[in-house]
N, CA, C and O atoms as a GROMACS GRO file, in nm:
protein
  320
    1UNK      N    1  11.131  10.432  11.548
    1UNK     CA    2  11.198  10.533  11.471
    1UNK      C    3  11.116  10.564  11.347
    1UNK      O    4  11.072  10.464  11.290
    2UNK      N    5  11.088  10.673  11.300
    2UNK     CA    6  11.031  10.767  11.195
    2UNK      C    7  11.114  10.720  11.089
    2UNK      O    8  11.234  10.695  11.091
    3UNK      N    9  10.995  10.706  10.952
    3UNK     CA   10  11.068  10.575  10.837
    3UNK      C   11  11.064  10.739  10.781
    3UNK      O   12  10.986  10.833  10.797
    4UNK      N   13  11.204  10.715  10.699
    4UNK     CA   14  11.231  10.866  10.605
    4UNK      C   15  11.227  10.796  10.442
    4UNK      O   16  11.254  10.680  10.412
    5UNK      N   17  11.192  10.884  10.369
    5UNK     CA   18  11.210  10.865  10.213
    5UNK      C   19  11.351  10.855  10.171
    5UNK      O   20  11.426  10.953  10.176
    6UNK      N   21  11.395  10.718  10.124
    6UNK     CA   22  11.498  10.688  10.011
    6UNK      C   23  11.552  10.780   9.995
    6UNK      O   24  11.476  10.877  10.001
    7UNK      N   25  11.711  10.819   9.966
    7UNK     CA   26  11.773  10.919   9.905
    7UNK      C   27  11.869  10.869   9.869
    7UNK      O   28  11.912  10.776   9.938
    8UNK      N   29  11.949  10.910   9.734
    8UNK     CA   30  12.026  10.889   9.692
    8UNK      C   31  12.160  10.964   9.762
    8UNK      O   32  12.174  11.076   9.811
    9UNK      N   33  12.253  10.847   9.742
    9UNK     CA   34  12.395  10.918   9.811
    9UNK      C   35  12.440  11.062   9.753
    9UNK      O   36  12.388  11.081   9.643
   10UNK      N   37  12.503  11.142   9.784
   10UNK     CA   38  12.527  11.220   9.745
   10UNK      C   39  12.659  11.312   9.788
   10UNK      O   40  12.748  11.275   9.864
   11UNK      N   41  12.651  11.423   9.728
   11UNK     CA   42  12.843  11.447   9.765
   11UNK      C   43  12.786  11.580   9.880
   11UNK      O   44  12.719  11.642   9.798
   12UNK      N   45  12.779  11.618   9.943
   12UNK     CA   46  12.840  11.654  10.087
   12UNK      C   47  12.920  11.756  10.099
   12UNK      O   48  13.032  11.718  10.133
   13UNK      N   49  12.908  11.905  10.080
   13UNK     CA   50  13.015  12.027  10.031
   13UNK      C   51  13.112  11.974  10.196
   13UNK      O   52  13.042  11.958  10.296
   14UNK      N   53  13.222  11.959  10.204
   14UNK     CA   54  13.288  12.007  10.372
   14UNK      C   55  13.300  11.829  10.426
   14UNK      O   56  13.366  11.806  10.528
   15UNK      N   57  13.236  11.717  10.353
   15UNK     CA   58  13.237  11.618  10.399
   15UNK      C   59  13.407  11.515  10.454
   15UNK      O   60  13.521  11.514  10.408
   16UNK      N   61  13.364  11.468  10.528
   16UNK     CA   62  13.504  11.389  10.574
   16UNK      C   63  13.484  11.240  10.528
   16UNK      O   64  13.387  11.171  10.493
   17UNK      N   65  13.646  11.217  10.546
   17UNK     CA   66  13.662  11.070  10.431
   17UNK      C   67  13.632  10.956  10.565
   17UNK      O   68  13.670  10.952  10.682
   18UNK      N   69  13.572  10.897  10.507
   18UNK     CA   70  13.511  10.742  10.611
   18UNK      C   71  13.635  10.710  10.679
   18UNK      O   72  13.638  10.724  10.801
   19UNK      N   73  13.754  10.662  10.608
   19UNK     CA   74  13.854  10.604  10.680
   19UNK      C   75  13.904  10.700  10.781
   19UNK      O   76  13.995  10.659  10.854
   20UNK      N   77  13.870  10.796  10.793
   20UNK     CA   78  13.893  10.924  10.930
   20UNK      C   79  13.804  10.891  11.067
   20UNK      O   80  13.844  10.910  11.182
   21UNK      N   81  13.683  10.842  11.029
   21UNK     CA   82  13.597  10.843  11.130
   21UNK      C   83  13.611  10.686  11.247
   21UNK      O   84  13.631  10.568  11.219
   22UNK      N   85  13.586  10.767  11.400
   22UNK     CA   86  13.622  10.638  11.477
   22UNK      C   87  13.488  10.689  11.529
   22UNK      O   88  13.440  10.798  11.498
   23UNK      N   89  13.404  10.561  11.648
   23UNK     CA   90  13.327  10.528  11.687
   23UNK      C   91  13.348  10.471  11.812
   23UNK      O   92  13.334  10.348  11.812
   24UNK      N   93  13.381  10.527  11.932
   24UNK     CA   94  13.381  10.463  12.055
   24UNK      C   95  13.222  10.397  12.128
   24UNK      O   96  13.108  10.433  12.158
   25UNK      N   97  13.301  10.294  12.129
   25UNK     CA   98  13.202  10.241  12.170
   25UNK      C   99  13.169  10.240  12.279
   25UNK      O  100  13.056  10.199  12.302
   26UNK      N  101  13.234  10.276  12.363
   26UNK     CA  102  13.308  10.277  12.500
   26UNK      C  103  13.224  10.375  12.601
   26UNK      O  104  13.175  10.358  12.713
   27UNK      N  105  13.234  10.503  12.495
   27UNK     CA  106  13.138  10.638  12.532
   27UNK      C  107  13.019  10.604  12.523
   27UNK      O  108  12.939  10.595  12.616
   28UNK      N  109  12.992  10.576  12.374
   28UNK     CA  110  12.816  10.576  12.340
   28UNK      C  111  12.769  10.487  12.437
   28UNK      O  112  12.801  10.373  12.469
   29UNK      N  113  12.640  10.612  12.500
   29UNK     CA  114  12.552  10.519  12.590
   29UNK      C  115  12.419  10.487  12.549
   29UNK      O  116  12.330  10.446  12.624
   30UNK      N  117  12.407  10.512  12.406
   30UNK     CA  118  12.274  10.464  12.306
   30UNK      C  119  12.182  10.557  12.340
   30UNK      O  120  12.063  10.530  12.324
   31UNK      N  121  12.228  10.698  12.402
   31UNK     CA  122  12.127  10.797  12.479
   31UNK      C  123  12.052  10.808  12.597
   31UNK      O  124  11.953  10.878  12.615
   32UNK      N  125  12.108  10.732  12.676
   32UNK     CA  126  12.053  10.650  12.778
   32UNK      C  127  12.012  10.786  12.871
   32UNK      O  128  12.075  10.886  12.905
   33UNK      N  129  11.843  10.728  12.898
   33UNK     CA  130  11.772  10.844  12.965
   33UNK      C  131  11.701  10.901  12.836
   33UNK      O  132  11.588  10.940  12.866
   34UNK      N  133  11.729  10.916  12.713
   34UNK     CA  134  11.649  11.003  12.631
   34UNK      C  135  11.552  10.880  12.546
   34UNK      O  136  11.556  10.758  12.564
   35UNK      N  137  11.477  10.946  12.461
   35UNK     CA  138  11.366  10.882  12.412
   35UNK      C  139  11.400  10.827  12.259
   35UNK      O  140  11.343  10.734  12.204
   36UNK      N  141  11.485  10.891  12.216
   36UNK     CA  142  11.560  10.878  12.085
   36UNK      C  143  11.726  10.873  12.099
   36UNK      O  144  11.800  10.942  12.169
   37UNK      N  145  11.755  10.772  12.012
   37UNK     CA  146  11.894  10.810  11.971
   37UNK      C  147  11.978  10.909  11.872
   37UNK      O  148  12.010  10.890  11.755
   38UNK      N  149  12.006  11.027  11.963
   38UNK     CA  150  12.030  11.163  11.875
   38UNK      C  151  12.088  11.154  11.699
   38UNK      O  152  12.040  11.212  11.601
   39UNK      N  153  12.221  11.047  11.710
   39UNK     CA  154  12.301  11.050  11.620
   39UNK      C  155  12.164  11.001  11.517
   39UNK      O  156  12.158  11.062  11.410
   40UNK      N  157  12.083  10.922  11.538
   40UNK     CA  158  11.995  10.822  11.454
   40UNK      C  159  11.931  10.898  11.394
   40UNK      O  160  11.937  10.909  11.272
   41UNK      N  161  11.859  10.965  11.467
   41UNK     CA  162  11.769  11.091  11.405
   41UNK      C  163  11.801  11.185  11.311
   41UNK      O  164  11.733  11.202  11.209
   42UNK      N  165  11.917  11.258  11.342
   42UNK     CA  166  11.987  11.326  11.256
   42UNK      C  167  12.048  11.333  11.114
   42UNK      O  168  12.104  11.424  11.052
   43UNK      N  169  12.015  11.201  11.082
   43UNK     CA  170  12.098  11.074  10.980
   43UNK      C  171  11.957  11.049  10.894
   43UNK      O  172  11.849  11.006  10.935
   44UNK      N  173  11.993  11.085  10.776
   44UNK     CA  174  11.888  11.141  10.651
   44UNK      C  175  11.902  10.979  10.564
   44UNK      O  176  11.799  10.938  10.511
   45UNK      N  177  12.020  10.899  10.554
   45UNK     CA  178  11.982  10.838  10.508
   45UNK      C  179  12.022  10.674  10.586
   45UNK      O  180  12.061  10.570  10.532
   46UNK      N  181  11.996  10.702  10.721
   46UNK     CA  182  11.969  10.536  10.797
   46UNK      C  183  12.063  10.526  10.851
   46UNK      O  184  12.051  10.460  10.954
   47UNK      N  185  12.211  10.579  10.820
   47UNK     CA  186  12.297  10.489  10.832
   47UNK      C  187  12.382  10.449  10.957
   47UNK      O  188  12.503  10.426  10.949
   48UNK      N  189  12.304  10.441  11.086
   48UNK     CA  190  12.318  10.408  11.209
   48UNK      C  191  12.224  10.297  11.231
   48UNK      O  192  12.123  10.279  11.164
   49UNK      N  193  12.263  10.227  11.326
   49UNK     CA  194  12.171  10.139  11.363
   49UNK      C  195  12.176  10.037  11.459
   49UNK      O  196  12.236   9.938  11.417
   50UNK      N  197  12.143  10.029  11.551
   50UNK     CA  198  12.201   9.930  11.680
   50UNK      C  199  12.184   9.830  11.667
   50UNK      O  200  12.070   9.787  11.650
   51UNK      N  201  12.299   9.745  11.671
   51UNK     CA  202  12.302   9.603  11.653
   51UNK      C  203  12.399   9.515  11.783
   51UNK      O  204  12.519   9.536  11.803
   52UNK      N  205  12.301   9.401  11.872
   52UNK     CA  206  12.354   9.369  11.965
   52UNK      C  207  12.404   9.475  12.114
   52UNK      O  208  12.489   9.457  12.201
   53UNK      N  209  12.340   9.548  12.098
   53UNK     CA  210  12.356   9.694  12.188
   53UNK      C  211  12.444   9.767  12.156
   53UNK      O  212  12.479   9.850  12.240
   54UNK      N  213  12.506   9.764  12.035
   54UNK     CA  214  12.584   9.857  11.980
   54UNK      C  215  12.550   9.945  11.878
   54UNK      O  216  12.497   9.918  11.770
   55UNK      N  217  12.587  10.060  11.925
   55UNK     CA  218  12.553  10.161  11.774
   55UNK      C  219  12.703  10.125  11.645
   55UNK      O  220  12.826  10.128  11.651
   56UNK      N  221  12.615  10.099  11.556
   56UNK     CA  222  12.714  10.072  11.412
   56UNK      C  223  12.672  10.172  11.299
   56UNK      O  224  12.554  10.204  11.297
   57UNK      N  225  12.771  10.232  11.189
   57UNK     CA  226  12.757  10.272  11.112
   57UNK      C  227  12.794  10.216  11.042
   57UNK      O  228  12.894  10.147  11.058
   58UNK      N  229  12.712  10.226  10.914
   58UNK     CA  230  12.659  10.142  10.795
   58UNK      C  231  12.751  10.242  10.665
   58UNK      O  232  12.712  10.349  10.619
   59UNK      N  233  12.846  10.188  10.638
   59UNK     CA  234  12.970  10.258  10.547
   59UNK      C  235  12.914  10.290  10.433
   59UNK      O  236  12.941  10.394  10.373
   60UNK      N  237  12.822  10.196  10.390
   60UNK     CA  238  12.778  10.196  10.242
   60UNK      C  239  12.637  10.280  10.197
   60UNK      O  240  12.602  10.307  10.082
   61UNK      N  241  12.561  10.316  10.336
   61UNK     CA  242  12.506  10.442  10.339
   61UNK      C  243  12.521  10.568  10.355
   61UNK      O  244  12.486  10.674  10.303
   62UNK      N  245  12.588  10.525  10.449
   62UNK     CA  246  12.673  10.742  10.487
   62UNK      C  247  12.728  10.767  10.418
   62UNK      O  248  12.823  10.704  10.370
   63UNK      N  249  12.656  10.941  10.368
   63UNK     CA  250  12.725  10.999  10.339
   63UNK      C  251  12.830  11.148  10.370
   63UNK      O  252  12.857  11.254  10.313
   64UNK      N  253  12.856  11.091  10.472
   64UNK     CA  254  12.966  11.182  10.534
   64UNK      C  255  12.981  11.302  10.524
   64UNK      O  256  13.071  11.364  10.469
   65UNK      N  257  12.835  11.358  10.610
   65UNK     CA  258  12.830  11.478  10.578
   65UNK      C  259  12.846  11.508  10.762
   65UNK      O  260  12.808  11.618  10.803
   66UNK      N  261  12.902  11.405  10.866
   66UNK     CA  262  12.925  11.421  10.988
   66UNK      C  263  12.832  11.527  11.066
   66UNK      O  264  12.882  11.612  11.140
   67UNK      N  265  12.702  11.516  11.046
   67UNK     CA  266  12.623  11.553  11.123
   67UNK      C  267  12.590  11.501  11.255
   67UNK      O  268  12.555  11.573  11.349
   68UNK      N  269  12.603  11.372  11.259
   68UNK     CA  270  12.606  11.231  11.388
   68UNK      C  271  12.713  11.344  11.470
   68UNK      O  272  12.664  11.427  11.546
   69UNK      N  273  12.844  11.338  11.449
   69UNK     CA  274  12.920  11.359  11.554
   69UNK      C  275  12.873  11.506  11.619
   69UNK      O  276  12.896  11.528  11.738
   70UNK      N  277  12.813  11.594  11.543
   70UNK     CA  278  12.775  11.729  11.596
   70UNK      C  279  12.646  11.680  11.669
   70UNK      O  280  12.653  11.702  11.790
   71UNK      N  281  12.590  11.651  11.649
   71UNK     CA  282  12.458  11.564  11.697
   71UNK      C  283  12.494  11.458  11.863
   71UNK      O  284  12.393  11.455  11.933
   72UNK      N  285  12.582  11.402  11.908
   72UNK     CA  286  12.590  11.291  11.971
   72UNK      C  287  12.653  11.394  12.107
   72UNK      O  288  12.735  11.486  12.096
   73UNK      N  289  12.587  11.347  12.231
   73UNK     CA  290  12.622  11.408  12.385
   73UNK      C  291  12.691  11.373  12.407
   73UNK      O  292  12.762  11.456  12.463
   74UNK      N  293  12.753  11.240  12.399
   74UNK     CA  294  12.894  11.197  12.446
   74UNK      C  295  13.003  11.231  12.351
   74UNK      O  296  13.108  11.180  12.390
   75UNK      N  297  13.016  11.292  12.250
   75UNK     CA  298  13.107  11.268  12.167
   75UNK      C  299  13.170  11.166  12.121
   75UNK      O  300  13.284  11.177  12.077
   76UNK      N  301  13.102  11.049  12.125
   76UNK     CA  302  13.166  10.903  12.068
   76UNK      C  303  13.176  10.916  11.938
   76UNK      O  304  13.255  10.839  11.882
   77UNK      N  305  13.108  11.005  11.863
   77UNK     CA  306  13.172  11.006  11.689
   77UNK      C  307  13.233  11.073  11.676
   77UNK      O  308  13.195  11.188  11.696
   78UNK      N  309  13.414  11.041  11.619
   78UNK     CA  310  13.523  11.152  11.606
   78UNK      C  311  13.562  11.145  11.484
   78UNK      O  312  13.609  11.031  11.474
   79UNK      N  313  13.571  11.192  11.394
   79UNK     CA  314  13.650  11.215  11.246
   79UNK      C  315  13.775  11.306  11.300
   79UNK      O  316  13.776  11.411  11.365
   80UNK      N  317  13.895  11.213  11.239
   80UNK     CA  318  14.006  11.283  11.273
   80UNK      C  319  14.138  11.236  11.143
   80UNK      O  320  14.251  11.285  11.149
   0.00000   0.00000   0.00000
C-alpha cells in the first residue's frame, strides 16, 4: 500500500457520527480478486487496516467523511 502524508483530523462538511457506522464483516471479502483494497485506498488518513483477516476501522483516525462506504463493492460499510 502507497504511504500518504500525515494529515491532521479535520471536520468533514456532510460527515456522519462514528457511533452510526456498522461494518459487516460478513460481506467484506477484503476485495477478493482485486489488487487493492478499495475502502483502503480511498482513506486519506489510514484509517482501515486488516487485522487477522479482518478489515477494522481505526476510530481515532477517521474522519468521517464516509468515503469507504461509497468506495466498497460489497457494501459492508453502512452508516445508518
Amino acid at each position: 500500500m502507497q504511504s500518504r502524508p500525515n494529515r491532521k483530523r479535520q471536520s468533514v462538511e456532510g460527515r456522519v457520527p462514528m457511533s452510526k457506522w456498522v461494518l459487516d464483516v460478513n460481506t467484506c471479502d477484503l476485495c477478493a480478486g482485486r489488487s487493492e483494497i478499495a475502502c483502503a485506498i480511498v482513506c486519506s488518513v489510514e484509517a482501515l487496516r486488516i487485522d487477522d483477516q479482518q478489515l477494522v476501522i481505526d476510530r481515532e483516525l477517521c474522519m468521517e467523511c464516509a468515503y469507504c462506504r461509497s468506495e466498497c463493492p460489497r457494501g459492508a460499510i453502512q452508516f445508518r
